[in-house]
Biopython code that builds the backbone (N, CA, C, O; Angstrom):
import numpy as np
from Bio.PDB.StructureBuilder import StructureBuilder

atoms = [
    (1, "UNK", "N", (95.040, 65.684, 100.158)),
    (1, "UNK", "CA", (94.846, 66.151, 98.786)),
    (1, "UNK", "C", (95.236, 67.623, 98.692)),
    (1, "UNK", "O", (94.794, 68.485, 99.452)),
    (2, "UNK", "N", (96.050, 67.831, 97.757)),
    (2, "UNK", "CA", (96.655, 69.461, 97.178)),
    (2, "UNK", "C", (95.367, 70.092, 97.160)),
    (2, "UNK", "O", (94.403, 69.612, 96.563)),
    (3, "UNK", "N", (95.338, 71.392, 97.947)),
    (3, "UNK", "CA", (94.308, 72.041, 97.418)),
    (3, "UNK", "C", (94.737, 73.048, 96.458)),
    (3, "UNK", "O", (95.871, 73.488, 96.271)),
    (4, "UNK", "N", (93.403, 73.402, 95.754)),
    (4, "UNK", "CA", (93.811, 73.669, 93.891)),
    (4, "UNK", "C", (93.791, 75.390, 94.038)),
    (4, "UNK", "O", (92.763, 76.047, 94.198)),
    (5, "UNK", "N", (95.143, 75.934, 93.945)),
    (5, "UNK", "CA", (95.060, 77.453, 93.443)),
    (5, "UNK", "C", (95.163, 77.857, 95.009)),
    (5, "UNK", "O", (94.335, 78.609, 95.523)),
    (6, "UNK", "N", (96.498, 77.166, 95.888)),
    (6, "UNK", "CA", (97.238, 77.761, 96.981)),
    (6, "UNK", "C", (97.801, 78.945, 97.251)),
    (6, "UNK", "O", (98.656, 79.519, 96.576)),
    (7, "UNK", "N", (97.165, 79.402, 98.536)),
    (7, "UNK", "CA", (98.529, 81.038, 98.754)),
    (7, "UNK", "C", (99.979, 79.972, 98.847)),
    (7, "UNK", "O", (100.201, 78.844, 99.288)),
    (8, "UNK", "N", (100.829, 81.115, 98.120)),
    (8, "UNK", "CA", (102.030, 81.123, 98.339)),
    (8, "UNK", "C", (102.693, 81.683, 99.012)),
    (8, "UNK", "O", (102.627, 82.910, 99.083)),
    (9, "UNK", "N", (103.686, 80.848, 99.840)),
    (9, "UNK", "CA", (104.692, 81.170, 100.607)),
    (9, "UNK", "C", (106.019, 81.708, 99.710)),
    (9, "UNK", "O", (106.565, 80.791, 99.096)),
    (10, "UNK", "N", (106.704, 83.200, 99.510)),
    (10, "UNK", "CA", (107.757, 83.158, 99.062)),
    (10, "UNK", "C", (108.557, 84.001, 100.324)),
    (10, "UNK", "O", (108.413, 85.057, 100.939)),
    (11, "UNK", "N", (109.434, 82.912, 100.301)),
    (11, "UNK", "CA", (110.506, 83.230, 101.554)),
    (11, "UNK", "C", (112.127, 83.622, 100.980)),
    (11, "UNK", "O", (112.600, 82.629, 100.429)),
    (12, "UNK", "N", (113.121, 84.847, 100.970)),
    (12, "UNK", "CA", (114.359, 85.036, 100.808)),
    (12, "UNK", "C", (115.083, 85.426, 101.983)),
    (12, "UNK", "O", (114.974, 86.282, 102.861)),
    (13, "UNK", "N", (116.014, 84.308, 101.628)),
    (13, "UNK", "CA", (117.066, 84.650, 102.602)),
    (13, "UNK", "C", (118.488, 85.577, 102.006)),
    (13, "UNK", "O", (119.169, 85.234, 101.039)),
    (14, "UNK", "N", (118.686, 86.662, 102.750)),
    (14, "UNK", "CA", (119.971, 87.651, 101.696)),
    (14, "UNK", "C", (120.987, 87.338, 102.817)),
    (14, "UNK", "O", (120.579, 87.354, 103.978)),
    (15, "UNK", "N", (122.251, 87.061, 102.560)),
    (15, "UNK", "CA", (123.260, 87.496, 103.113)),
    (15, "UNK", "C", (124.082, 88.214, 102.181)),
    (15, "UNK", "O", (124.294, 88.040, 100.981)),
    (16, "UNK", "N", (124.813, 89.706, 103.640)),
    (16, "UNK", "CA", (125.151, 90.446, 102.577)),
    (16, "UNK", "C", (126.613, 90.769, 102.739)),
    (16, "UNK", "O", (127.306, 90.520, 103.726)),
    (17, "UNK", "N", (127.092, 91.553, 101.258)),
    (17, "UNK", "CA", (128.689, 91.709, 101.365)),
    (17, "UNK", "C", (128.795, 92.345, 102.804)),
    (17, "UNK", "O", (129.424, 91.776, 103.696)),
    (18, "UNK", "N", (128.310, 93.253, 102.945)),
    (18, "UNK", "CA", (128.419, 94.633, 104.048)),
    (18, "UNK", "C", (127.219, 94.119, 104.952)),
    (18, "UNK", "O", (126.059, 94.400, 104.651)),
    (19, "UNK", "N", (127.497, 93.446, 105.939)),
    (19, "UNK", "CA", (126.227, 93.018, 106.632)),
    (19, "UNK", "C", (126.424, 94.304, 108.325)),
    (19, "UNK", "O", (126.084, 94.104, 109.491)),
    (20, "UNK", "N", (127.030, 95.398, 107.738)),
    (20, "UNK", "CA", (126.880, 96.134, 109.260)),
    (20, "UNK", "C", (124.877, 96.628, 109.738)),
    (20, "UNK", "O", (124.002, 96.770, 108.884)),
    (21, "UNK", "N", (124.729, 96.736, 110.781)),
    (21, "UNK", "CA", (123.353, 97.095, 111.254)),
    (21, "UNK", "C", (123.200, 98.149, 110.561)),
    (21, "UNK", "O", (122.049, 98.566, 110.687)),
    (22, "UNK", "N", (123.719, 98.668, 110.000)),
    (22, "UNK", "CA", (123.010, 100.317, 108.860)),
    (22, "UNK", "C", (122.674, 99.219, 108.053)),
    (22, "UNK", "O", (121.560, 98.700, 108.136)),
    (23, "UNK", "N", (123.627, 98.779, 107.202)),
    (23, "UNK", "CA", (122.948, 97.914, 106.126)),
    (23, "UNK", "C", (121.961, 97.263, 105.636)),
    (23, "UNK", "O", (121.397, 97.383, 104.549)),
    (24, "UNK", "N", (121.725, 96.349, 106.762)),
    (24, "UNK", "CA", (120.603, 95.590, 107.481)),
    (24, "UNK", "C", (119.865, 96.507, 107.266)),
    (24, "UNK", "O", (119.607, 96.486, 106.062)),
    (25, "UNK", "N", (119.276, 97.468, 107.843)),
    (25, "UNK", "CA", (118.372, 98.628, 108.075)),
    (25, "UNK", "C", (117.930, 99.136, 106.800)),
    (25, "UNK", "O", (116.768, 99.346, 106.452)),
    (26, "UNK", "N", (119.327, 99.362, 105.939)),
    (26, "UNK", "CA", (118.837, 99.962, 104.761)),
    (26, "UNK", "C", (117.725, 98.548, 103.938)),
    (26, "UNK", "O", (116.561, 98.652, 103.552)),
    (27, "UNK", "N", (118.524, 97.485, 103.906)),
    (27, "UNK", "CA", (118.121, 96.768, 102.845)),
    (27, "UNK", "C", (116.093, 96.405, 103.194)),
    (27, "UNK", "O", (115.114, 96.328, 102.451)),
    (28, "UNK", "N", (116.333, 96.259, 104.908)),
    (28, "UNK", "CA", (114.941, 96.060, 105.308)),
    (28, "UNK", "C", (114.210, 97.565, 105.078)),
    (28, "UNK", "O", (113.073, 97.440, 104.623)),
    (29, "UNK", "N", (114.476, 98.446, 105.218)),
    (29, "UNK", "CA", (113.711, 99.634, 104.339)),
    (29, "UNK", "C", (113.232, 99.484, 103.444)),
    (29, "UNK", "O", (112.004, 99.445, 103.510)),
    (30, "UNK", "N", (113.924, 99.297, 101.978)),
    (30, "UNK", "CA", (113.876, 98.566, 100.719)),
    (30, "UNK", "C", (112.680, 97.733, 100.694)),
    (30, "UNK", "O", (111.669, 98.092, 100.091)),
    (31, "UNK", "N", (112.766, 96.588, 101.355)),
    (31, "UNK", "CA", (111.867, 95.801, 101.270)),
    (31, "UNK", "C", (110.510, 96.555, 101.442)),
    (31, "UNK", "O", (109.811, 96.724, 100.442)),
    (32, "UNK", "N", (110.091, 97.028, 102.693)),
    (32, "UNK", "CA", (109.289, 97.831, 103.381)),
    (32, "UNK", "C", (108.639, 98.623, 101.819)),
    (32, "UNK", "O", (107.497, 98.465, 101.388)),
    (33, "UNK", "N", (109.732, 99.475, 101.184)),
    (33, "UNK", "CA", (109.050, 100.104, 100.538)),
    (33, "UNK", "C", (108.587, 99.917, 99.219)),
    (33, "UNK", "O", (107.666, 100.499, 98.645)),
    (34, "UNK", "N", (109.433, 98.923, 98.761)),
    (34, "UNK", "CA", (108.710, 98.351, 97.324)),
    (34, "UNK", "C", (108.268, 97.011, 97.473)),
    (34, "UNK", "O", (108.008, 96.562, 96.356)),
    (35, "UNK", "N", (108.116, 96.371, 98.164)),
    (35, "UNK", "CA", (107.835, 94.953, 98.735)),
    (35, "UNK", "C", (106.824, 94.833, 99.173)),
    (35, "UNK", "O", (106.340, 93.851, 98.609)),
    (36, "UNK", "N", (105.938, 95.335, 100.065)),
    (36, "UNK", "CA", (104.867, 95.557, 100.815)),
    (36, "UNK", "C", (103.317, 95.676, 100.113)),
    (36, "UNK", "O", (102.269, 95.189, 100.535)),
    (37, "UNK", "N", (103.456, 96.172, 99.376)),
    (37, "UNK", "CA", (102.000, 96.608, 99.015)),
    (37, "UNK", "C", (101.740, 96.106, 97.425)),
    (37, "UNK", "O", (101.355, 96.811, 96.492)),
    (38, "UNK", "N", (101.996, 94.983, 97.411)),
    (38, "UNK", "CA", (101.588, 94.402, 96.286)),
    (38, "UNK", "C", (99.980, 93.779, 95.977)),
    (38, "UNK", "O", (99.446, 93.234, 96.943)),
    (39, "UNK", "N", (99.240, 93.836, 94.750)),
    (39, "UNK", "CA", (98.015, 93.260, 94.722)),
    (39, "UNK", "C", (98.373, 91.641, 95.265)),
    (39, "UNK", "O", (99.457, 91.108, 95.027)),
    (40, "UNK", "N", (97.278, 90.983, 96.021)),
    (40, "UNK", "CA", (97.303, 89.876, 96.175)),
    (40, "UNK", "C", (98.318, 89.166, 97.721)),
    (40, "UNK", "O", (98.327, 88.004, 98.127)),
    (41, "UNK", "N", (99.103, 90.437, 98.301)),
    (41, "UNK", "CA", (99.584, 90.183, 99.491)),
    (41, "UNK", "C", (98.844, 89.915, 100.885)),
    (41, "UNK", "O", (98.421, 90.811, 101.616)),
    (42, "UNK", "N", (98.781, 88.965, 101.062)),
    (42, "UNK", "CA", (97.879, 88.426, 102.497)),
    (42, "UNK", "C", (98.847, 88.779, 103.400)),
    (42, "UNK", "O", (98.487, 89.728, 104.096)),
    (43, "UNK", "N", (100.343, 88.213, 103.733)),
    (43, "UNK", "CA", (101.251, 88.809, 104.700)),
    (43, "UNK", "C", (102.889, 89.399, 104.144)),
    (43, "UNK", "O", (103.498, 89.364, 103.076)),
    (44, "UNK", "N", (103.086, 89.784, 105.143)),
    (44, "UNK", "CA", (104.800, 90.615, 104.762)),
    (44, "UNK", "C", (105.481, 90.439, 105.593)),
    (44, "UNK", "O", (104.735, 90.584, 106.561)),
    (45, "UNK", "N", (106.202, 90.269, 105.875)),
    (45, "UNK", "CA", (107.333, 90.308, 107.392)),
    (45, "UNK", "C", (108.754, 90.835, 106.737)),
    (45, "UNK", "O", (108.781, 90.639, 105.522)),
    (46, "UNK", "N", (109.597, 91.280, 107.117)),
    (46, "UNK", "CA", (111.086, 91.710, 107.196)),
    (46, "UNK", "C", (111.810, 91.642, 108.165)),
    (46, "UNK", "O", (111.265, 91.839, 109.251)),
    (47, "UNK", "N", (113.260, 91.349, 108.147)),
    (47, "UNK", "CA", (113.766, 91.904, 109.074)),
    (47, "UNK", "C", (114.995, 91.394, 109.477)),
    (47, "UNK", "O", (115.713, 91.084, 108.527)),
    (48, "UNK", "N", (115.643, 91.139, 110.988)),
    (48, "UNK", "CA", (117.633, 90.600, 110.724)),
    (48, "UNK", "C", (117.157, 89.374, 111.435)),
    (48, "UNK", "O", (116.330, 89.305, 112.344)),
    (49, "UNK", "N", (117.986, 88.204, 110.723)),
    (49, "UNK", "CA", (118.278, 87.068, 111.844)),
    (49, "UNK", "C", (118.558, 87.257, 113.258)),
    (49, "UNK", "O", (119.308, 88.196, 113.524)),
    (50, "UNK", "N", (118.229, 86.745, 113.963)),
    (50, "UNK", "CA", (117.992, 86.721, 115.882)),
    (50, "UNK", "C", (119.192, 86.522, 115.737)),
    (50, "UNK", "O", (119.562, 86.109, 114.638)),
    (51, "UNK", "N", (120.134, 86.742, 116.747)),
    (51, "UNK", "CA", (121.149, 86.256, 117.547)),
    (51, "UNK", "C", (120.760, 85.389, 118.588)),
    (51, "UNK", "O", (121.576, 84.793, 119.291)),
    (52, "UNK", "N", (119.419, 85.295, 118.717)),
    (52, "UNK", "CA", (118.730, 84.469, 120.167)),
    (52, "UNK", "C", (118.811, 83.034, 119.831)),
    (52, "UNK", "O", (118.794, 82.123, 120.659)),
    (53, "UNK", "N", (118.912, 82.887, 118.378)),
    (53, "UNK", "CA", (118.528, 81.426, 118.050)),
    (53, "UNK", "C", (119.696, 80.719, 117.452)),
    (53, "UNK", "O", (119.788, 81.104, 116.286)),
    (54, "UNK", "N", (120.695, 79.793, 117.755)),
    (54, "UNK", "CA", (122.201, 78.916, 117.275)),
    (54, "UNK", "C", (122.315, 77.782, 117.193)),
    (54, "UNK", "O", (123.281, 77.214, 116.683)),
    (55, "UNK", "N", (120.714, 76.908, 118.003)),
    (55, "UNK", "CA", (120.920, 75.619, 117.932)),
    (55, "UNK", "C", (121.413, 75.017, 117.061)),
    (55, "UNK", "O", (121.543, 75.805, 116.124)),
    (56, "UNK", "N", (121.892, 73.763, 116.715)),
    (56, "UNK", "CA", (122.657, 73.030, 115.751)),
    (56, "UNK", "C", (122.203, 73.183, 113.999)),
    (56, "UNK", "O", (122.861, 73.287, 112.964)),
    (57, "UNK", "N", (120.304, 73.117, 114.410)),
    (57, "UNK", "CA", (119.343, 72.998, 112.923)),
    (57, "UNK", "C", (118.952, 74.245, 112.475)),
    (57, "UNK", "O", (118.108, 74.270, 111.579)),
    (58, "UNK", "N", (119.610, 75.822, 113.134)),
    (58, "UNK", "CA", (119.456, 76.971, 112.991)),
    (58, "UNK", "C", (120.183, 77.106, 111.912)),
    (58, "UNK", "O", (121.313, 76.626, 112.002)),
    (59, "UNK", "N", (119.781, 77.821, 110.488)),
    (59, "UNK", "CA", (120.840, 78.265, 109.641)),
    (59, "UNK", "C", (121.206, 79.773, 109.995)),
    (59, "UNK", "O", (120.370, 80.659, 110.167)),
    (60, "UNK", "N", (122.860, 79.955, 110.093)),
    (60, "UNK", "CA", (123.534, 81.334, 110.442)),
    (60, "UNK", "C", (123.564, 81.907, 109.038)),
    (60, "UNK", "O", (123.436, 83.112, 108.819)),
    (61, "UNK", "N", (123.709, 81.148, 108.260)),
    (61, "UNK", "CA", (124.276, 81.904, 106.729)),
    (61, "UNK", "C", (123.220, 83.125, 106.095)),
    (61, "UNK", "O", (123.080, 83.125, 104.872)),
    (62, "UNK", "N", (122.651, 83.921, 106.716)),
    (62, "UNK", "CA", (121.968, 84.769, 106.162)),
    (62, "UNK", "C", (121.950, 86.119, 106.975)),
    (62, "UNK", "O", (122.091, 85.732, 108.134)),
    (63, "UNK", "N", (121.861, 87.365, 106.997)),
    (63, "UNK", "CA", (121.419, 88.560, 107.417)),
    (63, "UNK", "C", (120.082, 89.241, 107.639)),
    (63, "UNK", "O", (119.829, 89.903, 108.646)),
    (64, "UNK", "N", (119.037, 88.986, 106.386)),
    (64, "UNK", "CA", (118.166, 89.780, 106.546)),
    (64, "UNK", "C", (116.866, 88.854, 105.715)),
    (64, "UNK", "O", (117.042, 88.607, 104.522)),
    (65, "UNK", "N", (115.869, 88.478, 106.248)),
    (65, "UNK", "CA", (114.584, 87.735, 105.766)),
    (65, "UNK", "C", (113.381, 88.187, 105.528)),
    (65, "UNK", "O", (112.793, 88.918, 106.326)),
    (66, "UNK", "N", (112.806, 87.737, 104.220)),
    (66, "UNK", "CA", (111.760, 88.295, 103.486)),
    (66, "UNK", "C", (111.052, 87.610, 103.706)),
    (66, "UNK", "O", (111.603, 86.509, 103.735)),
    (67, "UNK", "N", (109.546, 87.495, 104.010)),
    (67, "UNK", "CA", (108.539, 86.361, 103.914)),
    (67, "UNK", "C", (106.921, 87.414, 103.371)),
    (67, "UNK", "O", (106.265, 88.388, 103.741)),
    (68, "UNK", "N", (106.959, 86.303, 102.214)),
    (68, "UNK", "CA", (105.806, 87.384, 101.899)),
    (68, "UNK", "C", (104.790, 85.891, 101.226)),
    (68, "UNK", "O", (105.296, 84.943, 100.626)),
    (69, "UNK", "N", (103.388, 86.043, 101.521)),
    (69, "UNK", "CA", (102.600, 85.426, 101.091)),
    (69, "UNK", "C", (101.306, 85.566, 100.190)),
    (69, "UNK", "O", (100.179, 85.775, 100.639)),
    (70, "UNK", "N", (101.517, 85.472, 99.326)),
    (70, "UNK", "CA", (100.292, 85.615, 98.503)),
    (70, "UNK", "C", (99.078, 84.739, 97.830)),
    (70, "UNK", "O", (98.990, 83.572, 97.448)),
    (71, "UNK", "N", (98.166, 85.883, 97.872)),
    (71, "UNK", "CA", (96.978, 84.625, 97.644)),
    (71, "UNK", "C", (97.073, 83.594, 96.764)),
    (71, "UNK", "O", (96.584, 82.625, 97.344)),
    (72, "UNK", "N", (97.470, 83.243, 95.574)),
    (72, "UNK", "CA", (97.588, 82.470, 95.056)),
    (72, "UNK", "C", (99.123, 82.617, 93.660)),
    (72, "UNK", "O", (99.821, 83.599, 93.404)),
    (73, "UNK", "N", (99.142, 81.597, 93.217)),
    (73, "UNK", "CA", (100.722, 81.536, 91.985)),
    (73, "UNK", "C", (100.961, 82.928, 91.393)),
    (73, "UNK", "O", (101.961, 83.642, 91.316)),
    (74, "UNK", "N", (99.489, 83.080, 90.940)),
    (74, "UNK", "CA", (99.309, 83.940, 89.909)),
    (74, "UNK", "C", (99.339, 85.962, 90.421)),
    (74, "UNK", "O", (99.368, 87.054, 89.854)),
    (75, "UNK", "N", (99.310, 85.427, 91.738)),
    (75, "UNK", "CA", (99.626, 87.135, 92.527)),
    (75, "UNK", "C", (100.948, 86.907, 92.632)),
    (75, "UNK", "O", (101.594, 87.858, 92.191)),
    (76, "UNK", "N", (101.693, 85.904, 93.095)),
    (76, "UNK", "CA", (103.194, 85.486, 93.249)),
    (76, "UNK", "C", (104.047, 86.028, 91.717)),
    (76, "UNK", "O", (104.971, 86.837, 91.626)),
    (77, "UNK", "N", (103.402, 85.314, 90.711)),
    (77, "UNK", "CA", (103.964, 85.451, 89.190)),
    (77, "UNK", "C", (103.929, 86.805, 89.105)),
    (77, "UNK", "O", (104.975, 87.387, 88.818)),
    (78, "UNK", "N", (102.653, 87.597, 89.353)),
    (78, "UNK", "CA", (102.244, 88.978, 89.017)),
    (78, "UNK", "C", (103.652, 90.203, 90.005)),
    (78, "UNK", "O", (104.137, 91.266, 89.618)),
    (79, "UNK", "N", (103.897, 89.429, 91.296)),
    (79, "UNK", "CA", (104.767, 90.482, 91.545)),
    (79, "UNK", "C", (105.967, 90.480, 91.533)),
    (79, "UNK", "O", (106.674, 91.370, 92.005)),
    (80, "UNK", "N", (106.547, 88.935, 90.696)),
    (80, "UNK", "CA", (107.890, 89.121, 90.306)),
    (80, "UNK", "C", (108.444, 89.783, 89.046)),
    (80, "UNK", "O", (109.642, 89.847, 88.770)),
    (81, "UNK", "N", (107.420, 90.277, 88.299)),
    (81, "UNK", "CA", (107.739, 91.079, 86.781)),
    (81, "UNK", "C", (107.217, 92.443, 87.429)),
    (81, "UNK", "O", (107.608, 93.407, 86.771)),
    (82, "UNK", "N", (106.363, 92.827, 88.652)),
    (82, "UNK", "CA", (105.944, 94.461, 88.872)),
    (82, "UNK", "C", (107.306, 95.086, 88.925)),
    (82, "UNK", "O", (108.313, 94.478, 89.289)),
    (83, "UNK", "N", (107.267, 96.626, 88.450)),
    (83, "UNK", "CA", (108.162, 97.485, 88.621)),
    (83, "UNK", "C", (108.647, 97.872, 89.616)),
    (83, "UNK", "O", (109.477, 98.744, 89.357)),
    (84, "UNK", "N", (108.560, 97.677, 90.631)),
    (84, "UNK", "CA", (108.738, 98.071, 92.588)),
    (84, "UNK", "C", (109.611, 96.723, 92.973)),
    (84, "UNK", "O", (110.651, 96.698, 93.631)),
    (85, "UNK", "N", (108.934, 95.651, 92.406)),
    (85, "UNK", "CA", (110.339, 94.703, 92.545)),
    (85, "UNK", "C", (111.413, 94.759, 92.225)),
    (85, "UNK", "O", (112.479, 94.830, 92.837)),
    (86, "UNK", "N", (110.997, 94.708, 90.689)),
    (86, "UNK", "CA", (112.685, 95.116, 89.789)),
    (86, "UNK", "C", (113.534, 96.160, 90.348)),
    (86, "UNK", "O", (114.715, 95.924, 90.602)),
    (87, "UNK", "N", (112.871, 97.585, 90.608)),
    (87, "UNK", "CA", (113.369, 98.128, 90.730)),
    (87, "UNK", "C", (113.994, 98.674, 92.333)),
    (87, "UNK", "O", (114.627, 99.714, 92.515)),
    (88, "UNK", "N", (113.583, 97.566, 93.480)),
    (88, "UNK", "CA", (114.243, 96.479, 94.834)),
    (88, "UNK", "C", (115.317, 95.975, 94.298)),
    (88, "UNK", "O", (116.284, 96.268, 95.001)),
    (89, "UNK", "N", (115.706, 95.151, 93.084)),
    (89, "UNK", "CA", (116.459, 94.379, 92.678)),
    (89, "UNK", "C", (117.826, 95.235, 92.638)),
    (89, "UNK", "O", (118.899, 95.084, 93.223)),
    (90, "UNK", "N", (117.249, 96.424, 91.494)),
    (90, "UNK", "CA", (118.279, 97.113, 90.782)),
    (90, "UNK", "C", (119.315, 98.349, 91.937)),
    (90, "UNK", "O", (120.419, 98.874, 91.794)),
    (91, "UNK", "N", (118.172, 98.412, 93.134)),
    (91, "UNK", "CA", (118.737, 99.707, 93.824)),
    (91, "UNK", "C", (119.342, 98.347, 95.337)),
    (91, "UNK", "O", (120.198, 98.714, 96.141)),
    (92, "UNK", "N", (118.839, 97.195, 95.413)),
    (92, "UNK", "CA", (119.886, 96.845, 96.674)),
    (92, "UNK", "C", (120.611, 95.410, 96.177)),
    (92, "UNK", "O", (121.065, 94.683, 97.061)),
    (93, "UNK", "N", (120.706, 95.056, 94.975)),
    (93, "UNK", "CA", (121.629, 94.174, 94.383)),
    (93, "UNK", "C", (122.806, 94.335, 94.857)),
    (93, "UNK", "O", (123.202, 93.342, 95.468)),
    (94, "UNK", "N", (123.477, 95.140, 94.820)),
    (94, "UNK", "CA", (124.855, 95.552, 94.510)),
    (94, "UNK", "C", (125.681, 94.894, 96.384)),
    (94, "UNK", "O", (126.905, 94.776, 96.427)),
    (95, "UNK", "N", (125.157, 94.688, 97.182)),
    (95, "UNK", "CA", (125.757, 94.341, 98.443)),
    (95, "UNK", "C", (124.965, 92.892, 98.757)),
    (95, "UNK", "O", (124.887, 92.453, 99.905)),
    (96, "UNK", "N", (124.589, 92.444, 98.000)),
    (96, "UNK", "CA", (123.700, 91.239, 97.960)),
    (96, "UNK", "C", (124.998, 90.184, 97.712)),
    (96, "UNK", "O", (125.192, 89.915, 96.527)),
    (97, "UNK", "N", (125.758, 89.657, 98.530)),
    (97, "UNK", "CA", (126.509, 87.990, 98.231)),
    (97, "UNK", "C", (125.677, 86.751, 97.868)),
    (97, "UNK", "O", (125.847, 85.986, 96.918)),
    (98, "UNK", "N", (124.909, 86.726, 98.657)),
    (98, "UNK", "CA", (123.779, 85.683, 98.350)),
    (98, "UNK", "C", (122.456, 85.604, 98.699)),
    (98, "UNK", "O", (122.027, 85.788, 99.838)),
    (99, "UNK", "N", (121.735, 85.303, 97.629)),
    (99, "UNK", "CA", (120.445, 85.338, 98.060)),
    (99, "UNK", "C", (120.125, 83.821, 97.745)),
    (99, "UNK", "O", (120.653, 83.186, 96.831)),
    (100, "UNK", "N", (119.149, 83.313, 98.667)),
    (100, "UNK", "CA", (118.248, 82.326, 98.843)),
    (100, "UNK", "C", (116.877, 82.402, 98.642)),
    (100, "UNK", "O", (116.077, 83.101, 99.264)),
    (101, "UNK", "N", (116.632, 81.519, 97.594)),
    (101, "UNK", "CA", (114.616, 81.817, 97.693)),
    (101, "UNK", "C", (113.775, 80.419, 97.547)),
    (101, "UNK", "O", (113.868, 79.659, 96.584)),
    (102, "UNK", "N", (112.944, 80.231, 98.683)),
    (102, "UNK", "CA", (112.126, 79.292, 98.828)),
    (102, "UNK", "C", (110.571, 80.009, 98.473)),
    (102, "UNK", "O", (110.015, 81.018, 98.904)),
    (103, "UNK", "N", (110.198, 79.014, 97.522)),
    (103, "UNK", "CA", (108.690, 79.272, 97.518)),
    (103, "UNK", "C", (108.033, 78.156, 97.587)),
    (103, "UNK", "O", (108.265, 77.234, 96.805)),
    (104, "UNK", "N", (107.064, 78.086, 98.595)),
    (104, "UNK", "CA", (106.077, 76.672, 98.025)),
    (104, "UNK", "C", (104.614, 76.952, 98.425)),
    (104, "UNK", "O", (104.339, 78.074, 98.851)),
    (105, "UNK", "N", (103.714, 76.062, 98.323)),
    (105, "UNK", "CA", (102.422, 76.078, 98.460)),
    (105, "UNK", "C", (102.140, 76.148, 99.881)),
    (105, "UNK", "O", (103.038, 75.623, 100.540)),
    (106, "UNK", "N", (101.001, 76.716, 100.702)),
    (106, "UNK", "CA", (100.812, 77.060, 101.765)),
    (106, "UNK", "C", (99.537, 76.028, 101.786)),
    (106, "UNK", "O", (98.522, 76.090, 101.092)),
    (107, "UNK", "N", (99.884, 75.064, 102.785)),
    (107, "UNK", "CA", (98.795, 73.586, 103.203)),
    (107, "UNK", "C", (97.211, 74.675, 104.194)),
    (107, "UNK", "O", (96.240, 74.073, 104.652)),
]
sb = StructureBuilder()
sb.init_structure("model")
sb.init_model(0)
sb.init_chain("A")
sb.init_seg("    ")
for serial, (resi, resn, name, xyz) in enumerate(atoms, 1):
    if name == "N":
        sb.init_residue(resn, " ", resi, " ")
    sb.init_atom(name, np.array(xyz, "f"), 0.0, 1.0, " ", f" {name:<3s}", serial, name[0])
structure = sb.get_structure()
C-alpha cells in the first residue's frame, strides 16, 4: 500500500555542451550553491558520472547528477518555483544539451 504524503526522490541527469572537468566543477558548484539548502531537504548529493562504472545497463549519456530528496510533494513543488532554483536555471542553462529528470515517490 502507497504510503500517503511520500519524500520525494528528484533525480537530474545534465549532459553538457562543454562537458570539460572545469565545467563539470562549475555546474556542480551551482548546484552546491543554490540547490542545497532548501526548506524540506532530507538529502543532496552532486557530482560527475564514474568512469568506474560501463557495464552494458550503465547509462553513459550524462555528465553531472543531481539527487535531491524531499520530505514530501509539497517541499518538492515549493522548490521548483524558489528563486535559487530559477535562478540555477538562468546562470547554468546556457551549456546544458540535455537534461533528464526523474522524480518519484520514495517506498
Amino acid at each position: 500500500m502507497a504510503q500517503p504524503n511520500p519524500p520525494i526522490a528528484h533525480m537530474v541527469y545534465f549532459t553538457l555542451a562543454d562537458n570539460s572537468r572545469g565545467e563539470c566543477d562549475r555546474l556542480i558548484a551551482a548546484c552546491k550553491k543554490y540547490l542545497f539548502d532548501h526548506p524540506g531537504v532530507v538529502y543532496f548529493n552532486t557530482g560527475v558520472r564514474s568512469e568506474d562504472f560501463a557495464r552494458d545497463v550503465n547509462d553513459l549519456e550524462y555528465d553531472v547528477h543531481l539527487t535531491v530528496v524531499f520530505q514530501n510533494k509539497a517541499a518538492h513543488d515549493a522548490y521548483q518555483i524558489a528563486p535559487a532554483h530559477e535562478q540555477f536555471i538562468q546562470e547554468c542553462k546556457a551549456n546544458w544539451q540535455r537534461v533528464r529528470v526523474f522524480d518519484s515517490a520514495v517506498a
